[in-house]
N, C-alpha and C positions, 0 to 999 in steps of 0.2 A: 035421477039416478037412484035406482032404489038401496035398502041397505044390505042385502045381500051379496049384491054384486060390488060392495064398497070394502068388503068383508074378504070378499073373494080378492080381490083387485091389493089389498094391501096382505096378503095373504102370498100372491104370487110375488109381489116386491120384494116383502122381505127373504121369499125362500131364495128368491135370486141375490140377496145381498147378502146371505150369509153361505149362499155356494161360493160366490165368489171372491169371499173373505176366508173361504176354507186355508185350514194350513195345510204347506206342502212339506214335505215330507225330507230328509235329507239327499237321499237317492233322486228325488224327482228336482229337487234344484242342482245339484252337481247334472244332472240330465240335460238340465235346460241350460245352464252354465257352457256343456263342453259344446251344445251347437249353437251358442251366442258368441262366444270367444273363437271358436274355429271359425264363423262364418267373417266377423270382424278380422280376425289375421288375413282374412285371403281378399275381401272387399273390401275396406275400408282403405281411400289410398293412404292416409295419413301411417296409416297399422302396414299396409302392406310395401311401404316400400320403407319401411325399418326407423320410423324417426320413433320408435316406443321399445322399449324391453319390457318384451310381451307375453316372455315368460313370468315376469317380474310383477306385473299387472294383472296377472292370474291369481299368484301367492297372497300379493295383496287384496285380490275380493276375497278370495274365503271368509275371513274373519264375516266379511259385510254379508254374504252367504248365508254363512250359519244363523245371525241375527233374522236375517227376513223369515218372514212366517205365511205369510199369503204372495198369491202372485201381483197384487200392489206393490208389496215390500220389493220383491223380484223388482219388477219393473224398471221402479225407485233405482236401486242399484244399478241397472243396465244402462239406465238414462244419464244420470252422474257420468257415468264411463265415458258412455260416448258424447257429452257434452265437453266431456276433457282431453276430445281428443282434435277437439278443432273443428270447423269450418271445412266443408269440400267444395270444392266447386261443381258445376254443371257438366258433367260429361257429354258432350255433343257425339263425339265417335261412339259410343254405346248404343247408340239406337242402330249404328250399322248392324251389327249382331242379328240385325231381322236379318239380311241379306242371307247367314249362312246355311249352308244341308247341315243340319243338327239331326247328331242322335240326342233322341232325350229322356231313355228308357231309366238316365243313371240320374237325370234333374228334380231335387223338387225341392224348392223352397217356401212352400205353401203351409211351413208350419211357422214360418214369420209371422202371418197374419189370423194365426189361433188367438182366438179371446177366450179359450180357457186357461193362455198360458201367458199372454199379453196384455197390456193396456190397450187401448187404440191408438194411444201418444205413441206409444214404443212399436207399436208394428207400422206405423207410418215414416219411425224415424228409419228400422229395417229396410223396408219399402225405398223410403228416398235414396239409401247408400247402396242399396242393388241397382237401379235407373243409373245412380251415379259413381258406380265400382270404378276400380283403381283401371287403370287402362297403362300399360308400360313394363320396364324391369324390377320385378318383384324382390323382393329381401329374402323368399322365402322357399319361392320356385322358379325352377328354370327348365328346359325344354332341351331334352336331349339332342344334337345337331344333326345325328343322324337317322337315328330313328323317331324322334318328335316324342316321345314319350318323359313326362315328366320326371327331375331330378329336383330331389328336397334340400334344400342349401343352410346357412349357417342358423343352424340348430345348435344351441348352448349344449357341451359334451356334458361337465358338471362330472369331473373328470373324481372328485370326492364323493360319489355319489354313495350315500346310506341309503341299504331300503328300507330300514326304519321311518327314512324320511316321509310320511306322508302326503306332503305336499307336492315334494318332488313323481311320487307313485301315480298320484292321480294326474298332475303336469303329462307325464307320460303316457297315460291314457290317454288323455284329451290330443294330444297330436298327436299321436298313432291314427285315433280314430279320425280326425279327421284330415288325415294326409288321403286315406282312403276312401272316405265320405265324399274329396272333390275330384280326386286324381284316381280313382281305380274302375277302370272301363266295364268292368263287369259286376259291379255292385247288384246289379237287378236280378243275378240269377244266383246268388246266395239263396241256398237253403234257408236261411233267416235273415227276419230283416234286419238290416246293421243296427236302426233305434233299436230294437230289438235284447241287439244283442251288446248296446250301449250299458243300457238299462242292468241287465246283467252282469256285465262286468265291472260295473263301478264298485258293489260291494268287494268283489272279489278282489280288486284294486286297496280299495279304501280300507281294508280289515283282513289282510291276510296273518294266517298265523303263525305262520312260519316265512324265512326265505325263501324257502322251499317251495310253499303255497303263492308265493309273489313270480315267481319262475312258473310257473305251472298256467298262472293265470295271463302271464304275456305269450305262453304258448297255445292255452287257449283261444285266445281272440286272433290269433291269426289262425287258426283252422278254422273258423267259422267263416273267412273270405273263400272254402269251396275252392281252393286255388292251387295246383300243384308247385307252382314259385315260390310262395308262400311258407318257404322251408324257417326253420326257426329251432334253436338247440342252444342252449347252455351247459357250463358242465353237471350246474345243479339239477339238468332235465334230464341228463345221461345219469347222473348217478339213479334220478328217481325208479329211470328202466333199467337200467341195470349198465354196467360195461363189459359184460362176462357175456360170449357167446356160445350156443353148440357149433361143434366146423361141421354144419352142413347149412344150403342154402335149399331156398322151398320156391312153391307155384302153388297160387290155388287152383282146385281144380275142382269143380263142383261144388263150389267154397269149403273145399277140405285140404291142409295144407299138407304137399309131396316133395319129397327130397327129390330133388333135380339134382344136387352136383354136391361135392365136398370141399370147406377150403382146405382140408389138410384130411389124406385119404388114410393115412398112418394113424391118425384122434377118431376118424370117422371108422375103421376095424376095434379098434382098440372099445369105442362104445358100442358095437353090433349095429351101426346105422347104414341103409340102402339104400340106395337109390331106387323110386317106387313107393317104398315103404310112407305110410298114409297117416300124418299125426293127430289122434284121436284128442287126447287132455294133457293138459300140462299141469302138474302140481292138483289133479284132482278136475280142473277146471276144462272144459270144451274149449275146443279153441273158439269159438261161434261167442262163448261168454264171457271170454278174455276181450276178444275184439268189439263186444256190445259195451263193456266194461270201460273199457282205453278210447273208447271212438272220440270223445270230444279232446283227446291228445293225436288222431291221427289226422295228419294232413293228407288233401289231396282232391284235386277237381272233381273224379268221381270213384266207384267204386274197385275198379282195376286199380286205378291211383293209389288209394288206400290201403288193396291187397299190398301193392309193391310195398307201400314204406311200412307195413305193420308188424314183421318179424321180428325187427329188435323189442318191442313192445311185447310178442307172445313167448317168444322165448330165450330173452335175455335177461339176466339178475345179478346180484351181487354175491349168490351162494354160488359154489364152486360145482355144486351139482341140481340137477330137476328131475323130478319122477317122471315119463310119459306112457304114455298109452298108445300103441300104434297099430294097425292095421297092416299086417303082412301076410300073402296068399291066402286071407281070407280067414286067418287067426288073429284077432285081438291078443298083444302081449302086451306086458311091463317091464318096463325097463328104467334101471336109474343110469343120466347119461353126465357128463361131465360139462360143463363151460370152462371158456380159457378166453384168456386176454385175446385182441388182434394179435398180438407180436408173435405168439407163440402157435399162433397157424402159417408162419414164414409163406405166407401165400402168393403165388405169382400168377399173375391171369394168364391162361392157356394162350398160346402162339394158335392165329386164324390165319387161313389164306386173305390175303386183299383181294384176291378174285381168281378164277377157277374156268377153264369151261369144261362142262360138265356131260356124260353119254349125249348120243342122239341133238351133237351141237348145238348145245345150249350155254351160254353165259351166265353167271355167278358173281357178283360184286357185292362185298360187304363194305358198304358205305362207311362204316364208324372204323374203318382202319385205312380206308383210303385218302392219299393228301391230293394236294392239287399238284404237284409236281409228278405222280399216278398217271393222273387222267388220261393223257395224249396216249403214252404206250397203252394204256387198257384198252383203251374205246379203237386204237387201234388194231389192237386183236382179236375184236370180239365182234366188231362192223360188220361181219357176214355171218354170223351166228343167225338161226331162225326166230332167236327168243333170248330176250336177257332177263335174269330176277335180279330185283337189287332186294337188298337187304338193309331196312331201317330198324329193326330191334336192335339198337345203338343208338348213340348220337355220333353223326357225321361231321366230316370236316365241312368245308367253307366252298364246297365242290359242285353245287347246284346250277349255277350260271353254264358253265361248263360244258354239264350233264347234259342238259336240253338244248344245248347250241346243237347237238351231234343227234338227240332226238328230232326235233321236229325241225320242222320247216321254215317256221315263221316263229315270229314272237307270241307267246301268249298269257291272257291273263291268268294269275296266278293266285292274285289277293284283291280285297279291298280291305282298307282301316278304318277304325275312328281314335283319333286322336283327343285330347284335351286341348281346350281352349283355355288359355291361361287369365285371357281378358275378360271369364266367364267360367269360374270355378265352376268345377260338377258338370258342365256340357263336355260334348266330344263332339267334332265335326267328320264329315265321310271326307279320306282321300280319295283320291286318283285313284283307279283301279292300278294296280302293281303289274308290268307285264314282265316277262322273261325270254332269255330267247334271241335268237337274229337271223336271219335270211340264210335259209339251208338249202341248196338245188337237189344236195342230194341224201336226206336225214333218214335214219335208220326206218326198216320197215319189217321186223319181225315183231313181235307180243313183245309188251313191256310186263314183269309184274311185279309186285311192287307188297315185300313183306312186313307188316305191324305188329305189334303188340304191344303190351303196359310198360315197353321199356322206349317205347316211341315218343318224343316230348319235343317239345318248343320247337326248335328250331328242324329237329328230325318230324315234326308236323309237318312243318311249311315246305319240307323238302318232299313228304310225300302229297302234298297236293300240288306241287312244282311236274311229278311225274304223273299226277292224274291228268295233266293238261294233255297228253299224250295220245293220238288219236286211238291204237290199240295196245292198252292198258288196260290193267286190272289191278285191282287192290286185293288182300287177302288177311286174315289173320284176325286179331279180335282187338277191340277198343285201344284206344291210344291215351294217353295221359292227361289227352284235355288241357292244355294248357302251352298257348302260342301265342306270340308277341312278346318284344322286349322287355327286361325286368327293369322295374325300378326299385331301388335300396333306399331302404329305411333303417331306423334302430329305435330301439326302447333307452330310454336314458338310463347311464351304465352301462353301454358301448354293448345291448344287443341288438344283432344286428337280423334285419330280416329284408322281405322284398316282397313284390306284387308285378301281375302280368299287367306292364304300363301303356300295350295300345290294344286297342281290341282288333282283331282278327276275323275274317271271315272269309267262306268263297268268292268268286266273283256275280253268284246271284243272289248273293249276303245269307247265306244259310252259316249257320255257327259254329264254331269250333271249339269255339272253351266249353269244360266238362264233360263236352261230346263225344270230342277227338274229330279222328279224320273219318272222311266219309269211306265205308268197308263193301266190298262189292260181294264177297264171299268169305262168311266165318267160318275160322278155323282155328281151334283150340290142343292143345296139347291133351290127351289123355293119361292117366293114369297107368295104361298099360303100355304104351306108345314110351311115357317116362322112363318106366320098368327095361323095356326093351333099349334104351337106350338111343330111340327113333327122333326125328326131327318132322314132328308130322303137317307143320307149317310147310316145310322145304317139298316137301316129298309131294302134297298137294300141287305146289307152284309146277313142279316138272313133272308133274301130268299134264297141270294144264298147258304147260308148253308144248308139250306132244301133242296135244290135241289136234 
């Protein structure tokens, strides 16, 4: 061996002993910390069916945490833990788990067995406790009975909770994140990825500077699940936007936001505002740079989603009034316009028909005011109609089964899910395809059509792809909410409380529905002049194409 290559050779040893002696950083071990400690709460059966206070066992590593300095130390630490937590036995029922249809777009445990972040010891001991995860009733989840979607169970409230406390801040992080991490079906279509966005928020956690900044930052991390469920609000979050509204209500429309309607028409003369009328700036600002500004406070699967929930953010405050800028017949003016509490716009939502038929015998049903005790006399009046629209810009009662007994014929498929596997955090398995429906000799046979828009959600999804099953049917309008399947509820410790869309959803030839919406056969958006006039230009589309 000659001595260059002995040179060389002791050369590359050490630069590998002192990589891998490198110190890690505090962010990167609280990292490694919260997907070591999540994955033990949910696999480990000792951890996971409650014989440890695991909150308690968290508090206690910090200290040992902060001390480690390389991923030895790390190790060190992880191995102690799990050596004090007993003995497991051999799970023999876990190898069944090959048998199941897995989805597995949401699984990966492959960072167990990083040797940039583990020993060998330690990713083997990973290793053995996955082969031999907890199999049974969990301490810590449960499986909702009728939708199958996961329910988060006795979580310590810490009913004293300081957010001074830093312990308890980052405790809260680390189960939030990883309630989501095993249990939320659509983890893979995050805009970012959750380590990601782990990494991220741990300082924001761990070093807020205010209460304020600590509220801000639990409302953070749940918009970053892209989820329109995913709703999340304190009073510390309302005060941040403001509780002072203008009484007018908007639409984007060409991503410029138009006054659609007022809650109180007496506040709305009183500050010269139209309906039509096109709001340029608020306080100086576009509204394009308010919303670039606020976006990582805006929740919502996707970008109709966002539009919806973002006007208390553009133009809501804590001052009594706001300068704007607005576009009318084609004159920029300024205007300074008033906010007011809710109370003080005594607003009552306008009175709709439940259903209507309409010129040239056409049917009219606005789902989101119809009951099931409706149904029989509607559908009995409308049965010889050439064409019915329903109407899902709402959310609808519990009317779907109903709906389609009287549409079609036969039963049909309507969904398929994936659910979580509880014996196998982080998987989801495919149900049953969903059908609806029963044996009709004689089921409606004019145009079904079927109206959408970003007021269309959850459960008014599923209802409009319940009416897509429909042989002559159409969909119309523009994107939908994105966001279908059962919610599952969570909370930040200090009783906030949040949720996530807890099965996944899809067609029956598994095309997606979350962020997407429902599938749209013909867009149709509302105009700006169409506003102006006072027009329904969704509606008015539908009853052409019913004439047709």
């Amino acid at each position: 061996m000659n001595k260059a290559f002995l040179i060389l050779l002791v050369f590359v040893l050490s630069s590998v002993t002192i990589y891998s002696q490198q110190e890690l950083s505090e962010n990167e071990k609280l990292f490694i910390t919260a997907k070591v400690w999540g994955f033990l709460k949910y696999y480990h059966p000792n951890v996971a069916k409650g014989e440890f206070d695991w909150d308690k066992k968290l508090i206690e590593l910090f200290p040992k945490i902060k001390k480690a300095k390389t991923k030895e130390d790390l190790s060190i630490v992880f191995s102690v833990l799990i050596d004090s937590l007993g003995k497991i036995k051999e799970c023999r029922s876990c190898t069944s788990s090959n048998k199941i249809n897995y989805f597995n777009k949401n699984f990966n445990l492959s960072w167990t067995q990083d040797s940039t972040i583990f020993t060998s010891e330690l990713s083997e001991n990973l290793k053995h406790i996955e082969n031999n995860r907890f199999h049974g009733k969990s301490n810590y989840v449960t499986k909702n009975k009728k939708a199958s979607n996961a329910i988060l169970i006795n979580e310590k409230a810490y009913q004293n909770f300081d957010w001074k406390d830093e312990n308890l801040r980052v405790l809260s992080l680390f189960r939030y994140w990883n309630a989501i991490e095993y249990f939320f079906p659509y983890k893979y279509q995050m805009d970012k990825n959750w380590d990601r966005v782990l990494k991220e928020m741990i300082p924001k956690f761990l070093n807020p500077q205010s209460e304020m900044d600590y509220h801000l930052a639990m409302l953070e991390i749940t918009v970053n699940l892209d989820d329109s469920h995913a709703g999340f609000n304190t009073s510390l979050t309302n005060d941040y936007f403001g509780s002072k509204y203008i009484p007018a209500k908007f639409t984007m429309v060409d991503n410029k936001a138009v006054i659609t309607s007022f809650y109180n028409d007496s506040l709305a003369d009183i500050n010269d505002l139209r309906i039509g009328d096109v709001i340029e700036k608020v306080n100086g600002k576009t509204v394009n740079e308010i919303l670039q500004q606020k976006s990582k406070f805006i929740q919502g699967s996707n970008t109709s989603a966002k539009f919806a929930y973002a006007f208390n953010k553009i133009f809501n405050g804590a001052t009594d009034s706001i300068e704007i800028e607005f576009l009318r017949n084609d004159k920029i003016k300024g205007n300074k316009i008033g906010r007011y509490s809710l109370d003080q716009f005594k607003y009552k939502k306008p009175s709709t028909d439940k259903w209507k038929i309409l010129e040239n015998d056409i049917g009219y049903i606005n789902l989101g005011e119809v009951e099931v005790s409706d149904v029989s006399t509607i559908l009995e009046e409308i049965k010889n109609t050439k064409s019915i629209i329903f109407d899902l810009r709402n959310y609808p009662k519990f009317t779907l089964p109903y709906i389609l007994n009287f549409l079609n014929p036969s039963a049909r498929e309507v969904l398929v899910s994936i659910i979580p596997d509880l014996n196998y955090p982080g998987k989801f398995y495919w149900e049953e395809p969903i059908s609806m429906g029963e044996n009709n000799n004689n089921p409606y046979r004019g145009k079904v059509i079927v109206l959408v828009n970003s007021r269309t959600i959850s459960y008014a999804e599923l209802y409009a792809m319940g009416l897509q099953t429909v042989n002559n049917s159409i969909t119309i309008g523009s994107q939908t909410l994105g966001a279908d399947g059962n919610v599952s509820r969570t909370e930040f410790i200090g009783g906030f409380k949040t949720g996530f869309s807890g099965i996944g959803v899809f067609y029956p030839d598994f095309t997606e529905t979350q962020r997407k919406g429902v599938r749209i056969d013909l867009e149709v958006k509302p105009t700006i002049l169409g506003i102006k006039q006072g027009r329904d230009e969704v509606l008015e589309k539908a009853i052409e194409i019913a004439n047709e």
